[in-house]
N, CA, C and O atoms as a GROMACS GRO file, in nm:
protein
  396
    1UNK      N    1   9.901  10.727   9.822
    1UNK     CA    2   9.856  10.624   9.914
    1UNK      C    3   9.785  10.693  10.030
    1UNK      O    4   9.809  10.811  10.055
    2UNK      N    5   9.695  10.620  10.104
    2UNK     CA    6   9.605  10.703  10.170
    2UNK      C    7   9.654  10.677  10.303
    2UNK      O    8   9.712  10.570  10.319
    3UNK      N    9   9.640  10.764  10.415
    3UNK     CA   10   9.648  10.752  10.561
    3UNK      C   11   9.623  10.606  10.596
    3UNK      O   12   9.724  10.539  10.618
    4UNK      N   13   9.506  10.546  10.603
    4UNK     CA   14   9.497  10.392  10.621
    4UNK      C   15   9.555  10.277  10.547
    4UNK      O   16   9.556  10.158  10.582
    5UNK      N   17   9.607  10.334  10.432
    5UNK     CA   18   9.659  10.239  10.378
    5UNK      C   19   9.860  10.200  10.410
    5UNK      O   20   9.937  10.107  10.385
    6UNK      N   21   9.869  10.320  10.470
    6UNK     CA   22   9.980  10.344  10.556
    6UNK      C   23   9.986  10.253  10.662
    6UNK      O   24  10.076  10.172  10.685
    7UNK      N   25   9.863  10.278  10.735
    7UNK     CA   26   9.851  10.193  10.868
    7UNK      C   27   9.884  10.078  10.832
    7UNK      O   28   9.845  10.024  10.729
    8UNK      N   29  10.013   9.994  10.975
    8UNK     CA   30  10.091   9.863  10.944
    8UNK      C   31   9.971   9.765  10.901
    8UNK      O   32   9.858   9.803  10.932
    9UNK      N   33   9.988   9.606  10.812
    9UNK     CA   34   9.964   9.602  10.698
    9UNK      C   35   9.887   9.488  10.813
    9UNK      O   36   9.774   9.443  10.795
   10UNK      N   37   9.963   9.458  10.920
   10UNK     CA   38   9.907   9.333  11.001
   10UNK      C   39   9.802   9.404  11.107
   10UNK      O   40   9.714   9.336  11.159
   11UNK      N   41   9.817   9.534  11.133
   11UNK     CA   42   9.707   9.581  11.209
   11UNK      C   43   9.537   9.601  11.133
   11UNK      O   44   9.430   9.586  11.191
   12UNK      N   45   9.558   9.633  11.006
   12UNK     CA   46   9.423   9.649  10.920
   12UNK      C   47   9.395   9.487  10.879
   12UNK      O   48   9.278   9.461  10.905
   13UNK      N   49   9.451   9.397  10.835
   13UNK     CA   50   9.404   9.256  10.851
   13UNK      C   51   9.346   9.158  10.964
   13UNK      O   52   9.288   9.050  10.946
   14UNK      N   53   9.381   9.238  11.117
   14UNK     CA   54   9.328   9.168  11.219
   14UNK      C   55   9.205   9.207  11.183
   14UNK      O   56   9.129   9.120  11.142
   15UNK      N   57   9.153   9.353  11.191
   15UNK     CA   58   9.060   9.444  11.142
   15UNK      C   59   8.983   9.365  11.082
   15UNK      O   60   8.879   9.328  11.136
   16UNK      N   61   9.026   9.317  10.935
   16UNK     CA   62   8.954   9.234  10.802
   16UNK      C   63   8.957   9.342  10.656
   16UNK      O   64   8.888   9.322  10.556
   17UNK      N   65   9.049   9.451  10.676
   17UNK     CA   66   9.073   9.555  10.597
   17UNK      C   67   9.162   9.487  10.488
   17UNK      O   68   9.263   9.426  10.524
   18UNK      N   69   9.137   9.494  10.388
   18UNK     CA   70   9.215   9.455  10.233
   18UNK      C   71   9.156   9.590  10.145
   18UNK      O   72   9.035   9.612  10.142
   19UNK      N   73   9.241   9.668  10.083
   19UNK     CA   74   9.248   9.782  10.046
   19UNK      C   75   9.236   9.722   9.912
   19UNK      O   76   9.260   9.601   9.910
   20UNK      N   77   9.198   9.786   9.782
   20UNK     CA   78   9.156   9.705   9.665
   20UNK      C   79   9.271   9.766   9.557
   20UNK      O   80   9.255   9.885   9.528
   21UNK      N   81   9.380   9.699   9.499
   21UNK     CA   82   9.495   9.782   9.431
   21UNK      C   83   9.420   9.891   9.296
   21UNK      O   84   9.322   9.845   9.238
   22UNK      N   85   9.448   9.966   9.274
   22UNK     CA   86   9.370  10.094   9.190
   22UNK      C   87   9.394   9.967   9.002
   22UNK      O   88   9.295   9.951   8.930
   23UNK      N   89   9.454   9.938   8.985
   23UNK     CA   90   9.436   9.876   8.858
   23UNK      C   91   9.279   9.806   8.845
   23UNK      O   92   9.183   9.834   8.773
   24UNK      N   93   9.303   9.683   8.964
   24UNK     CA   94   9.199   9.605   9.000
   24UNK      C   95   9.040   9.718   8.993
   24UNK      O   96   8.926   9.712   8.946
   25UNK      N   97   9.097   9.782   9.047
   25UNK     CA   98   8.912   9.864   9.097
   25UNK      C   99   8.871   9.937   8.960
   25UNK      O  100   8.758   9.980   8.937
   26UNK      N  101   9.014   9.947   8.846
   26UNK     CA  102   8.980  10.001   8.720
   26UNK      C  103   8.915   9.943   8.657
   26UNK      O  104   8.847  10.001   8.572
   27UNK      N  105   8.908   9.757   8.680
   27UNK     CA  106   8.890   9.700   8.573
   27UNK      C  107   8.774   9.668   8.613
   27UNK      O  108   8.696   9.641   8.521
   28UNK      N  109   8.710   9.656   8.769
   28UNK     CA  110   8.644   9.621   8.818
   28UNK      C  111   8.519   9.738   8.801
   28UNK      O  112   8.406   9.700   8.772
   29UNK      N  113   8.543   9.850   8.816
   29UNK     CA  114   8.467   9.970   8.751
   29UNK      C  115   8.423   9.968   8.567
   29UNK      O  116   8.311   9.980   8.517
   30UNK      N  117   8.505   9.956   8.524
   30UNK     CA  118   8.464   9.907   8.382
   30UNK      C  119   8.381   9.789   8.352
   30UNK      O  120   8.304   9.801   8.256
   31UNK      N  121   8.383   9.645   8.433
   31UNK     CA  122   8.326   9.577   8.414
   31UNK      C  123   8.125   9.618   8.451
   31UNK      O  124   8.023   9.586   8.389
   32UNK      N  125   8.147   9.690   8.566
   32UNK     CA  126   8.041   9.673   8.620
   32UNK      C  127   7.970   9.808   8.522
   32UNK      O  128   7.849   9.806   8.504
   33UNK      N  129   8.041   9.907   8.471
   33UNK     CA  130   7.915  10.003   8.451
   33UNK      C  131   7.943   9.943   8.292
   33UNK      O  132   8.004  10.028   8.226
   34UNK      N  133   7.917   9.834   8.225
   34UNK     CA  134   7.884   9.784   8.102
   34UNK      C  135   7.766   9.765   8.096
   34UNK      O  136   7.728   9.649   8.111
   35UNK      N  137   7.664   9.875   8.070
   35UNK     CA  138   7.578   9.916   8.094
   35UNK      C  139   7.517  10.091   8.135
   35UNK      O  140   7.573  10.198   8.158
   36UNK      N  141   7.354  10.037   8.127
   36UNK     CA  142   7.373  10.224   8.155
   36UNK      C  143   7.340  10.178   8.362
   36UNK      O  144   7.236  10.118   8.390
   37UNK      N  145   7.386  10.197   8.415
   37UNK     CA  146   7.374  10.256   8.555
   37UNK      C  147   7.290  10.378   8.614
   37UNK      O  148   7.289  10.494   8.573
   38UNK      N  149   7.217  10.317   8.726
   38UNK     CA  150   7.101  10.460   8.790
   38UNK      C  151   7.218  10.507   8.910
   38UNK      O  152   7.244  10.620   8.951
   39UNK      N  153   7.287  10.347   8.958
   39UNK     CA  154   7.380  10.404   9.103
   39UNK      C  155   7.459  10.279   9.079
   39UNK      O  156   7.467  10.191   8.993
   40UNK      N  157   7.518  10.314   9.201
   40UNK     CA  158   7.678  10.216   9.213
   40UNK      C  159   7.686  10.245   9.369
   40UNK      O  160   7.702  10.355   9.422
   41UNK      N  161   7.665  10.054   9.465
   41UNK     CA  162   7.661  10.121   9.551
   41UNK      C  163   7.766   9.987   9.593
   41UNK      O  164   7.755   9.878   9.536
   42UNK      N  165   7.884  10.016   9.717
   42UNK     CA  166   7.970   9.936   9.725
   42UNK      C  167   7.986   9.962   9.863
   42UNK      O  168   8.018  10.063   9.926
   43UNK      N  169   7.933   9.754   9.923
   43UNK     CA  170   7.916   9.778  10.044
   43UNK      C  171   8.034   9.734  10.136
   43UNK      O  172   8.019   9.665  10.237
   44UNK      N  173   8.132   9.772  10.098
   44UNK     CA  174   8.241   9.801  10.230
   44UNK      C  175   8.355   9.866  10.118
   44UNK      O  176   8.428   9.811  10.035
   45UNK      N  177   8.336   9.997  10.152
   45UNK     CA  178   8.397  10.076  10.048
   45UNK      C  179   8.553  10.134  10.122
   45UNK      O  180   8.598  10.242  10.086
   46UNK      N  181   8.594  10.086  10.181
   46UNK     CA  182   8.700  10.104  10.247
   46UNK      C  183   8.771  10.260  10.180
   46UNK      O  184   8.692  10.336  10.124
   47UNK      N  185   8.877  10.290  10.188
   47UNK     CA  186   8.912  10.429  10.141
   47UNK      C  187   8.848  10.481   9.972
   47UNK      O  188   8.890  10.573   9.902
   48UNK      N  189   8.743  10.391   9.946
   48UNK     CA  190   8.693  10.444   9.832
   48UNK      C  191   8.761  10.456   9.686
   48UNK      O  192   8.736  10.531   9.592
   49UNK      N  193   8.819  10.392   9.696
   49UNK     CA  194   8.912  10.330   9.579
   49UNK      C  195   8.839  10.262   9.474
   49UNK      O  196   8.867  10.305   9.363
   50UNK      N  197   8.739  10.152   9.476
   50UNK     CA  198   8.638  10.132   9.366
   50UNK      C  199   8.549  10.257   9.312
   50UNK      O  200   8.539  10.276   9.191
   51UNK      N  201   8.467  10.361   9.430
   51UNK     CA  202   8.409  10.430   9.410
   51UNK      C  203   8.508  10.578   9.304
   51UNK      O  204   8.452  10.633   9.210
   52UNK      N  205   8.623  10.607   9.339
   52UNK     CA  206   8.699  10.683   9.285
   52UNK      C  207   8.700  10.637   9.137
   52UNK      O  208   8.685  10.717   9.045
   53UNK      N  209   8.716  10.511   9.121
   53UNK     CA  210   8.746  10.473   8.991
   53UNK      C  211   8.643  10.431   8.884
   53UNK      O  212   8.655  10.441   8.762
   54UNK      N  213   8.526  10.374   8.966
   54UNK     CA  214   8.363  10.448   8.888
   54UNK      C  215   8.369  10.586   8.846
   54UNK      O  216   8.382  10.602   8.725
   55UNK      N  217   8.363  10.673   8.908
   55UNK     CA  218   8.384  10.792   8.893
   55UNK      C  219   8.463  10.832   8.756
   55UNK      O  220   8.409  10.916   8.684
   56UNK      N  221   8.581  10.780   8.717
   56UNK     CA  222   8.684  10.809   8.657
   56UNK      C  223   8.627  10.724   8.536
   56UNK      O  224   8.616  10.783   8.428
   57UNK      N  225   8.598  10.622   8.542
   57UNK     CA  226   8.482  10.578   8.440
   57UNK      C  227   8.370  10.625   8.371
   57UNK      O  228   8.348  10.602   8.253
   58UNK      N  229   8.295  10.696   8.450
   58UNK     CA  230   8.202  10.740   8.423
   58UNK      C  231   8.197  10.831   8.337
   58UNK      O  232   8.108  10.844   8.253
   59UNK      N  233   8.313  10.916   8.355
   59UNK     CA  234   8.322  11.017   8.258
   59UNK      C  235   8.214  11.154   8.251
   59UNK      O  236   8.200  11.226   8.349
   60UNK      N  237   8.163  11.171   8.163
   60UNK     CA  238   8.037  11.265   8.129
   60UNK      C  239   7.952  11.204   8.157
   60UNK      O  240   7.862  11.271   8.207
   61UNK      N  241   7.931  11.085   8.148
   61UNK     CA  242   7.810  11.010   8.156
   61UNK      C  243   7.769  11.022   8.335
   61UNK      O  244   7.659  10.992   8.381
   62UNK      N  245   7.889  11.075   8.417
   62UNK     CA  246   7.854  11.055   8.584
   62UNK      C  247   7.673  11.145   8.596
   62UNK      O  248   7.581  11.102   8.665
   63UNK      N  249   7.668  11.232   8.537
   63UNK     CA  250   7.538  11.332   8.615
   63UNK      C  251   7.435  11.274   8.699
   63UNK      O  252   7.396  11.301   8.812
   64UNK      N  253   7.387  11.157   8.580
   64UNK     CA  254   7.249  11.141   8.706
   64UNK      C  255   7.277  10.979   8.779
   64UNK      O  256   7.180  10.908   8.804
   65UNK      N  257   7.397  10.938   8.804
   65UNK     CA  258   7.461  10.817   8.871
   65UNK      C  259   7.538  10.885   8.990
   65UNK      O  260   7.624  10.972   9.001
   66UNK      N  261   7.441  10.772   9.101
   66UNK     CA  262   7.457  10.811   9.275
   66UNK      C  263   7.550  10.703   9.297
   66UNK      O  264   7.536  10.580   9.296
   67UNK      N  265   7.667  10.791   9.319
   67UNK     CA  266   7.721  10.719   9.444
   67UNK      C  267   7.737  10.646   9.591
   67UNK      O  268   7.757  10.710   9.695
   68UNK      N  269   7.728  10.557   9.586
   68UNK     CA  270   7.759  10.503   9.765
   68UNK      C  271   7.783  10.401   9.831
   68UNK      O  272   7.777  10.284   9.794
   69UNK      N  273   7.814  10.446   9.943
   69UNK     CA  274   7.906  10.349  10.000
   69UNK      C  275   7.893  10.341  10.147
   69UNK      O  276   7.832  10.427  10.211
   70UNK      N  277   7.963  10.215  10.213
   70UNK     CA  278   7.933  10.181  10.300
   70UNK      C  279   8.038  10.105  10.381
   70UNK      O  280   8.065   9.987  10.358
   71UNK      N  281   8.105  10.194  10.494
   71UNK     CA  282   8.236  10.122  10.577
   71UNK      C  283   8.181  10.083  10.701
   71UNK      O  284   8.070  10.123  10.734
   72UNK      N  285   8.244  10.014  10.767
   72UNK     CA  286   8.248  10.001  10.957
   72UNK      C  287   8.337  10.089  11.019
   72UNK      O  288   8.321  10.136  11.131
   73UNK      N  289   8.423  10.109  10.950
   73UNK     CA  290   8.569  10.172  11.046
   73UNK      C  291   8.538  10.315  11.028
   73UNK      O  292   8.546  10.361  10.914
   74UNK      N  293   8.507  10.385  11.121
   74UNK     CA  294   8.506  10.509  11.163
   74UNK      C  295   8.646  10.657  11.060
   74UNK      O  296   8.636  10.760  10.993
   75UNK      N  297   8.769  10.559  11.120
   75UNK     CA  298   8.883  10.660  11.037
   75UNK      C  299   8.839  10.659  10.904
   75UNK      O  300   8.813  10.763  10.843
   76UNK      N  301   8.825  10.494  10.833
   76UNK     CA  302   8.824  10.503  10.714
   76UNK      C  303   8.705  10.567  10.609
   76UNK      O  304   8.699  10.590  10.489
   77UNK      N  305   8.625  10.579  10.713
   77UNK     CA  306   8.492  10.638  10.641
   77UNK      C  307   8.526  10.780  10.598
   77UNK      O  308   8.493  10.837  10.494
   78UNK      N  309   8.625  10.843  10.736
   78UNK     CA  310   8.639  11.011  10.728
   78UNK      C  311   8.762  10.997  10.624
   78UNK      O  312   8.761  11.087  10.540
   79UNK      N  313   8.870  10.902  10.611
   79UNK     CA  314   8.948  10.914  10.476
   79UNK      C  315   8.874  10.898  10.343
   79UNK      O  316   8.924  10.960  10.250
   80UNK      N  317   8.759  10.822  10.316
   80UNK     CA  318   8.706  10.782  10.242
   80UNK      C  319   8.636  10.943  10.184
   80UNK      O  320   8.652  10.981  10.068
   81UNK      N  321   8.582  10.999  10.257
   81UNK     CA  322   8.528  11.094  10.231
   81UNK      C  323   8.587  11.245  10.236
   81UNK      O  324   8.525  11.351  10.225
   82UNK      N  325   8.719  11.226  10.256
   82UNK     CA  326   8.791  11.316  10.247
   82UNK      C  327   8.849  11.296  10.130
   82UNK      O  328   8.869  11.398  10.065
   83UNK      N  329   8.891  11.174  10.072
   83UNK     CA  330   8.935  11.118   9.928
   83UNK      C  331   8.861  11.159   9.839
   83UNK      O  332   8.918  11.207   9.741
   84UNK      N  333   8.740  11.156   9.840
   84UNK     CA  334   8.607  11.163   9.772
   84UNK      C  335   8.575  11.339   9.696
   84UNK      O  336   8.534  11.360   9.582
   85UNK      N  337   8.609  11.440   9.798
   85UNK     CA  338   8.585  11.554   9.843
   85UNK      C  339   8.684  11.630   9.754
   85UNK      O  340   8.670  11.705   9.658
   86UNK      N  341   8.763  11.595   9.804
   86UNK     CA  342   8.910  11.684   9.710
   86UNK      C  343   8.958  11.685   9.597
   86UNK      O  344   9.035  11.771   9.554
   87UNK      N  345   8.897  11.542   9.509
   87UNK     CA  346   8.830  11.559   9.397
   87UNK      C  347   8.737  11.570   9.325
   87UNK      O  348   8.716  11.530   9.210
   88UNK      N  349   8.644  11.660   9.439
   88UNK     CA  350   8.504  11.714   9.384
   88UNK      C  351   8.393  11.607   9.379
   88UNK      O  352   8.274  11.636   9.368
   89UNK      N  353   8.440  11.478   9.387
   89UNK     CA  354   8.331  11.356   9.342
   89UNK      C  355   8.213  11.342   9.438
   89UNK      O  356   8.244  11.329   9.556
   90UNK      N  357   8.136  11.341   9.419
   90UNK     CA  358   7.988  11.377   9.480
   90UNK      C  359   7.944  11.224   9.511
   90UNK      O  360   7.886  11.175   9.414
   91UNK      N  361   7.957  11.137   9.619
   91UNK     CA  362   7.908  11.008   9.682
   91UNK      C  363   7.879  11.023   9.808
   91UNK      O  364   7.923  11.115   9.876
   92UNK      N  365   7.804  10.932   9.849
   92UNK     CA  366   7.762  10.960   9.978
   92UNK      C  367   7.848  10.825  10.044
   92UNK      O  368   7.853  10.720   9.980
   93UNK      N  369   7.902  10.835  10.153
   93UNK     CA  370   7.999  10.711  10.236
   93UNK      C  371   7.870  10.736  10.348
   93UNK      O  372   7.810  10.843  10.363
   94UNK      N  373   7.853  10.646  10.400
   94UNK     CA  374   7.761  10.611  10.515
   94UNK      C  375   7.877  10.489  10.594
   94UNK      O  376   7.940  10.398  10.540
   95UNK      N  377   7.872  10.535  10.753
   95UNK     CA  378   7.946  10.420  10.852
   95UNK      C  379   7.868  10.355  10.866
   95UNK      O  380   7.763  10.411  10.899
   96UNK      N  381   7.864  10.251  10.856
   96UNK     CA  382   7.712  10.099  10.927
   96UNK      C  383   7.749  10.003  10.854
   96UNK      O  384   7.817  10.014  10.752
   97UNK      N  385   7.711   9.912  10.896
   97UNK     CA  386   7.697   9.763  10.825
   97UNK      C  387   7.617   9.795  10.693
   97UNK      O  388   7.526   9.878  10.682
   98UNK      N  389   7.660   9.727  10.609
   98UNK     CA  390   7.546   9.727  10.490
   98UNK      C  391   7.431   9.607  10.525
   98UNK      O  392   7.313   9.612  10.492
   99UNK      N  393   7.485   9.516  10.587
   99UNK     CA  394   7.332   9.423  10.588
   99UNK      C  395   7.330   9.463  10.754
   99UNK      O  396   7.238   9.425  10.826
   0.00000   0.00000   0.00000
């Protein structure tokens, strides 16, 4: 479980933070790369939990599929990309609004 997802459950909901359960983002990763994919880009990628599990999808097939993503919250971007990192997975997290 990640540092933010630690954080009490009513402080990240004032926020608008809903963390995505890892089954969900499995199935949700499978659905979406049914297909061949150039990128995968997920715009409020909170600790990177969909993006992890693209990844884990992807398999061999990851090489020429870009990752990225896109938070508001400052911590969660640097967990996101510290998540990202330590298992080698190569995405880019950008902080900003997506629209």
């Amino acid at each position: 479980m990640s540092k933010e997802q630690k954080e009490p459950v009513a402080a990240r909901h004032a926020r608008g933070a809903y963390f995505t359960p890892e089954p969900v983002a499995a199935f949700m990763a499978q659905w979406a790369l049914d297909g061949q994919a150039a990128s995968v880009l997920e715009p409020s990628c909170g600790d990177a939990q969909f993006l992890e599990a693209v990844h884990r999808e992807l398999g061999e097939r990851q090489g020429g599929v870009q990752l990225l993503g896109y938070e508001l919250h400052e911590p969660t971007v640097a967990q996101a990309r510290e998540r990202l990192a330590a298992q080698g997975i190569n995405a880019r997290i950008e902080q900003a609004n997506f629209f």
